[in-house]
LUMMI-381963 format. One record per atom (N, C-alpha, C): residue in three letters; atom name; residue number from 0; x, y, z. Coordinates in steps of 0.001 Angstrom, whole numbers, plus 500000, padded with zeros to 6 digits. Each point is the difference from the previous one (the first is absolute). Layout:
N
[r "ALA" "CA" NUM [X Y Z]]
...
//
This chain:
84
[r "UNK" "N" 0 [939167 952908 913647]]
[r "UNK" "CA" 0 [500342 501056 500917]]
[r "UNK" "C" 0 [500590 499365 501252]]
[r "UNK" "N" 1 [501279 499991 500361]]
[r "UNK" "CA" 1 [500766 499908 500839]]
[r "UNK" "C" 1 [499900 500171 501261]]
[r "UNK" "N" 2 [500769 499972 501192]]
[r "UNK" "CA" 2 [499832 500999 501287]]
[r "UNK" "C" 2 [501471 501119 500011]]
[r "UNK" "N" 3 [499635 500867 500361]]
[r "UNK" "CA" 3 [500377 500936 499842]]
[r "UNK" "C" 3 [501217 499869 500731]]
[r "UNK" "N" 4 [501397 500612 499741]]
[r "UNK" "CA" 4 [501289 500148 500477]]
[r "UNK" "C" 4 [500201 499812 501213]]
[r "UNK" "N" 5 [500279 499899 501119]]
[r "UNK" "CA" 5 [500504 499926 501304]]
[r "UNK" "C" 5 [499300 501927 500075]]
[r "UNK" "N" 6 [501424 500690 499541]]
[r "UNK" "CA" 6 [499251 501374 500497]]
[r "UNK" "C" 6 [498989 500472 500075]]
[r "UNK" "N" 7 [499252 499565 498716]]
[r "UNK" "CA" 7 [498521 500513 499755]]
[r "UNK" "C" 7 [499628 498884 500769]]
[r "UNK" "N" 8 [500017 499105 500556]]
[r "UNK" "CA" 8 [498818 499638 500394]]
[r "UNK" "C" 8 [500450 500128 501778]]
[r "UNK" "N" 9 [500830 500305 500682]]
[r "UNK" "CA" 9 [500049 501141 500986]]
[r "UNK" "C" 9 [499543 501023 499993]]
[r "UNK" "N" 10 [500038 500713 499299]]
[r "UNK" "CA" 10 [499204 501215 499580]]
[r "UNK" "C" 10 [498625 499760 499665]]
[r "UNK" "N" 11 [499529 498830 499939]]
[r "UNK" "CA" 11 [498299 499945 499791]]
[r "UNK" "C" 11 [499598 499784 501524]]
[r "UNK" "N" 12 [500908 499080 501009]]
[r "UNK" "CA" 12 [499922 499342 500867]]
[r "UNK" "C" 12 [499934 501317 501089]]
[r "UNK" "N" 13 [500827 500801 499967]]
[r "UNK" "CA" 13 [499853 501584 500569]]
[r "UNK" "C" 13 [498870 500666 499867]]
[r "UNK" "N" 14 [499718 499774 499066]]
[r "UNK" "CA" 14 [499018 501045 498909]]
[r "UNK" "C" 14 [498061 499382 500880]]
[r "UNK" "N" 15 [500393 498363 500075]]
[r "UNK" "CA" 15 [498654 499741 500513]]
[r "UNK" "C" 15 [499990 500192 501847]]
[r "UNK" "N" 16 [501180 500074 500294]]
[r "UNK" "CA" 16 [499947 500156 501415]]
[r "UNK" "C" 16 [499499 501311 500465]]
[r "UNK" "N" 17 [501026 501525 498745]]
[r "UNK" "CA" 17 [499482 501460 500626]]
[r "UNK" "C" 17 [497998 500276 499330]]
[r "UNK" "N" 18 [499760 499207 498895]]
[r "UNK" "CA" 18 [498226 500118 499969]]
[r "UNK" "C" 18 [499639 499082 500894]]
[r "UNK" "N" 19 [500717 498685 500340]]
[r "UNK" "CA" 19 [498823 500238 501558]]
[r "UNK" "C" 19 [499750 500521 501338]]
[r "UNK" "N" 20 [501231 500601 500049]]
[r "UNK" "CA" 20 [500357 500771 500888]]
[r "UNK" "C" 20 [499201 501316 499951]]
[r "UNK" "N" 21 [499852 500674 499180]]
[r "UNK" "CA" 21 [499679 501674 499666]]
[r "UNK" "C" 21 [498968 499735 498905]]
[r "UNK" "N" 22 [499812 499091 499032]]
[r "UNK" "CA" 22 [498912 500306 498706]]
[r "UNK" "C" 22 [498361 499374 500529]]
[r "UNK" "N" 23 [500181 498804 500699]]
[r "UNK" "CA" 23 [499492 499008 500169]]
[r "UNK" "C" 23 [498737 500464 500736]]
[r "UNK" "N" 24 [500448 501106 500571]]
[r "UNK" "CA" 24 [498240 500730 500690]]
[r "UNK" "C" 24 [499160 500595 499142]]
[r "UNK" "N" 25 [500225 500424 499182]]
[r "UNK" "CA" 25 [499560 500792 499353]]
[r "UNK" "C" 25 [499498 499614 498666]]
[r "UNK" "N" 26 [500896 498939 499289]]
[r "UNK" "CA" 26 [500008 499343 498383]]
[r "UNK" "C" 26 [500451 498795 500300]]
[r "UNK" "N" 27 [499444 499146 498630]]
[r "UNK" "CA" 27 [500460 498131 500498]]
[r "UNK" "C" 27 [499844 499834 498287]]
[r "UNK" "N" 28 [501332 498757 499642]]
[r "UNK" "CA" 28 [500109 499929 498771]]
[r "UNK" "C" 28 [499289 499053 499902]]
[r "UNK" "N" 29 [499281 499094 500467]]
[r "UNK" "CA" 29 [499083 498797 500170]]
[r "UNK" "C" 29 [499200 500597 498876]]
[r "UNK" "N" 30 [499620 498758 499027]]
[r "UNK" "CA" 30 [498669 500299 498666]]
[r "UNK" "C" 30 [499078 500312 500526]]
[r "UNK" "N" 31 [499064 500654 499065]]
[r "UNK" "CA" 31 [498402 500701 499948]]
[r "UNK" "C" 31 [500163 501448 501506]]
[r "UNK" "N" 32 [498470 499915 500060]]
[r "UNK" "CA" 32 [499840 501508 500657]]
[r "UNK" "C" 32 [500535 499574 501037]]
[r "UNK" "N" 33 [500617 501037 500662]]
[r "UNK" "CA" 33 [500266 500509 501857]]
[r "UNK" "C" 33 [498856 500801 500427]]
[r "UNK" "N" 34 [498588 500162 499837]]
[r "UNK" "CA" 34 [499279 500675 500710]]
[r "UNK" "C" 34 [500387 500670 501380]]
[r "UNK" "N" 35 [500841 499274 501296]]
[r "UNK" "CA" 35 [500174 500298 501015]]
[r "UNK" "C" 35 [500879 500889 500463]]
[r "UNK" "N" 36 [501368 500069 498817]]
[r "UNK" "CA" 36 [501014 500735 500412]]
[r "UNK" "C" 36 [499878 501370 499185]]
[r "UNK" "N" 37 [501097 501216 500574]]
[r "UNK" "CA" 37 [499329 501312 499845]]
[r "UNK" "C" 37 [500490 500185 498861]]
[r "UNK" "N" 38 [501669 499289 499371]]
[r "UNK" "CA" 38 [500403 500540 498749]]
[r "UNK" "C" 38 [499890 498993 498627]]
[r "UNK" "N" 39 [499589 499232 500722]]
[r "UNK" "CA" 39 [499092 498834 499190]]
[r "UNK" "C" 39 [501247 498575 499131]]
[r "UNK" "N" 40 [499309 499408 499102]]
[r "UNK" "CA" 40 [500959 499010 499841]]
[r "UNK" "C" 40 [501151 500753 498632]]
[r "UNK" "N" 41 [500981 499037 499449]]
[r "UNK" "CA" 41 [500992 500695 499470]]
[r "UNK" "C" 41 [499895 498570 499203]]
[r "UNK" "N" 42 [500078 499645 500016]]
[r "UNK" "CA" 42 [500017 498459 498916]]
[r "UNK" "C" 42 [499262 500201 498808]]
[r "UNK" "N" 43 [499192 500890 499161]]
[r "UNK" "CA" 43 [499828 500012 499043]]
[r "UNK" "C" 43 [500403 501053 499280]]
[r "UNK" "N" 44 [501230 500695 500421]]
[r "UNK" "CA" 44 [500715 501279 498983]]
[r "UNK" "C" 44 [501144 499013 499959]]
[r "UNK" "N" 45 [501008 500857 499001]]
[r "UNK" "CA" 45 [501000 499544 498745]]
[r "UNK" "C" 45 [500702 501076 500398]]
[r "UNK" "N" 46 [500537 499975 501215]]
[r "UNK" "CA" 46 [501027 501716 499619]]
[r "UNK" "C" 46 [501363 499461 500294]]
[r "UNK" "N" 47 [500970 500805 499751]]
[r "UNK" "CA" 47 [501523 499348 500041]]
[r "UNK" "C" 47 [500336 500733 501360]]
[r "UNK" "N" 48 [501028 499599 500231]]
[r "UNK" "CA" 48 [500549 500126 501403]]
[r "UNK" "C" 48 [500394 501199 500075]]
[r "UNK" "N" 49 [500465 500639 498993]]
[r "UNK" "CA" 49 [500138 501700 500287]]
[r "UNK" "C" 49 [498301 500769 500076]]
[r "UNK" "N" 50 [499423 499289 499636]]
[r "UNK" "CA" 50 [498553 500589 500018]]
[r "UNK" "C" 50 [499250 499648 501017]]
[r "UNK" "N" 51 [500041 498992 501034]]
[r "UNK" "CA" 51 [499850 499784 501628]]
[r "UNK" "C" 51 [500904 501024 500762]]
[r "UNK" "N" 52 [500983 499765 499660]]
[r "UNK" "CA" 52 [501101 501244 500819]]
[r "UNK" "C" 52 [499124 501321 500394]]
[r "UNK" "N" 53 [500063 500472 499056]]
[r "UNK" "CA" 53 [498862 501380 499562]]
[r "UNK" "C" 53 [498628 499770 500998]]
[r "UNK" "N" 54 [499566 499203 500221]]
[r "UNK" "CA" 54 [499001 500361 500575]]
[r "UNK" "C" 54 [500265 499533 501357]]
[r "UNK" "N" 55 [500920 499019 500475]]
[r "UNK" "CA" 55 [500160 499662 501246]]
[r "UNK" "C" 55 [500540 501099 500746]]
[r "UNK" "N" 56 [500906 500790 499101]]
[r "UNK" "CA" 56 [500705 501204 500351]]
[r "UNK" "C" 56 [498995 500806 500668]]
[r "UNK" "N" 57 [498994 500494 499636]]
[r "UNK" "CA" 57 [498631 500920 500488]]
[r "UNK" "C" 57 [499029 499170 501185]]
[r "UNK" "N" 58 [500258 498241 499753]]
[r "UNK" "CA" 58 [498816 499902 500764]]
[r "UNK" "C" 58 [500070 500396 501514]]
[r "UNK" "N" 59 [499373 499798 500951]]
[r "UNK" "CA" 59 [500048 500753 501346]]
[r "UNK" "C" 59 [500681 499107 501499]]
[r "UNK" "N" 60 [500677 499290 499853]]
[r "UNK" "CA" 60 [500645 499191 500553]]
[r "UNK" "C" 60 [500639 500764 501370]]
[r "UNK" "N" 61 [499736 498578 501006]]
[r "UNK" "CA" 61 [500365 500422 501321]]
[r "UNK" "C" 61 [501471 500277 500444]]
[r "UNK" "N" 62 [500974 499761 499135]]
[r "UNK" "CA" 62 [501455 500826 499727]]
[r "UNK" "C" 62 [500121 499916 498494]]
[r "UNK" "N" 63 [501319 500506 499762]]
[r "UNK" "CA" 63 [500169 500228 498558]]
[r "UNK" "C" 63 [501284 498521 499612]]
[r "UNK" "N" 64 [499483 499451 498796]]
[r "UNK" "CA" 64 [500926 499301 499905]]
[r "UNK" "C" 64 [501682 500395 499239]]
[r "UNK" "N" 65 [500506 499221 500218]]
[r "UNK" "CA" 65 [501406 499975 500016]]
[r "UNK" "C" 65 [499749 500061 497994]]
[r "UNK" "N" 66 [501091 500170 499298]]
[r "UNK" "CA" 66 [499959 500293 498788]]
[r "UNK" "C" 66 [500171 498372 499925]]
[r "UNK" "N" 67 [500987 498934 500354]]
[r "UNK" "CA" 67 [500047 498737 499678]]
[r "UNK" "C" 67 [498370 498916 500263]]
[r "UNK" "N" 68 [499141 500782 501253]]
[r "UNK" "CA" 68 [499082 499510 499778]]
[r "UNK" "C" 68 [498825 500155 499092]]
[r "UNK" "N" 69 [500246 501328 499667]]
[r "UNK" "CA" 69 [499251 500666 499309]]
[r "UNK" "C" 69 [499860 499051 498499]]
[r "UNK" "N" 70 [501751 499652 499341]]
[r "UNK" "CA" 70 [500326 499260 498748]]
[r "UNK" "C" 70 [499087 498333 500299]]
[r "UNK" "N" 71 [500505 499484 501414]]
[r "UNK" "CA" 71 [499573 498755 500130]]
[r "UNK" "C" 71 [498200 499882 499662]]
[r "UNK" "N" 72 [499308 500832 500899]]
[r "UNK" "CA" 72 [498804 499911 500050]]
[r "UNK" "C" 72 [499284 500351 498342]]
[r "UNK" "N" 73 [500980 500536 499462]]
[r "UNK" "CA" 73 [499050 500037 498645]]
[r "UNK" "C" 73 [500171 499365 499137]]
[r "UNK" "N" 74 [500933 499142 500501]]
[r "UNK" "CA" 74 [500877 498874 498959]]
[r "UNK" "C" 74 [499167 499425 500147]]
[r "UNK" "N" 75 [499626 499109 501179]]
[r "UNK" "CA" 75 [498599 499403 500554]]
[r "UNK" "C" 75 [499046 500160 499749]]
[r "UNK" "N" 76 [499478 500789 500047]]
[r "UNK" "CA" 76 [498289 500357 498967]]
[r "UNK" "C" 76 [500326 499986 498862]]
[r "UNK" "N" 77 [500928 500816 499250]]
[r "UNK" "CA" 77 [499850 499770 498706]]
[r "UNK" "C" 77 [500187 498054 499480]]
[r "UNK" "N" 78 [500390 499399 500685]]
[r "UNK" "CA" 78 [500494 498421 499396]]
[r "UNK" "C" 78 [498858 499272 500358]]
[r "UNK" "N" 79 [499234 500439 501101]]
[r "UNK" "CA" 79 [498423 499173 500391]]
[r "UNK" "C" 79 [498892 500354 499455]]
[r "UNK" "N" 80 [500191 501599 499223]]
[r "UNK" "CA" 80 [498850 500294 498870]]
[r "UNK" "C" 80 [499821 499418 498743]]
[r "UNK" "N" 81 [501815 499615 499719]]
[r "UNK" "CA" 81 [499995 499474 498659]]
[r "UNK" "C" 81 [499665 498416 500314]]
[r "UNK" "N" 82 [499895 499751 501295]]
[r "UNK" "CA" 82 [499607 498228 499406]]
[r "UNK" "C" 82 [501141 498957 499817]]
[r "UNK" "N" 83 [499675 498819 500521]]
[r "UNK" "CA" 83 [500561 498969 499411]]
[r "UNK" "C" 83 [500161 499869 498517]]
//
């Protein structure tokens, strides 16, 4: 397994800047439990990046993101759930 294209991996590089920006209070992809945070950890689901979309879309965020961040940030979780 390779590193990923120039684009995609701008787009991951985006993707980890807007979750720490906006995800990072709330959820942390770091292994095992998050006891502390309110929406808890995200590192042990398998969902694809249209299936983060979907829920980032609803979560309650202090503005709304942009549709390009919206793609970045789930590109990002989805590629840190699946693991090295």
């Amino acid at each position: 397994m390779g590193s990923p294209p120039p684009s995609a991996a701008a787009r991951l590089d985006e993707g980890a800047r807007v979750f720490s920006a906006t995800c990072s209070g709330c959820h942390t992809l770091a292994p095992g439990p998050s006891p502390q945070l309110t929406g808890g950890g995200l590192r042990d689901y398998r969902l694809t990046p249209g299936q983060v979309a979907g829920f980032v879309k609803v979560m309650p965020l202090p503005r709304r993101l942009s549709a390009r961040e919206v793609e970045a940030v789930s590109s990002y979780v989805a590629h840190v759930e699946r693991g090295p």
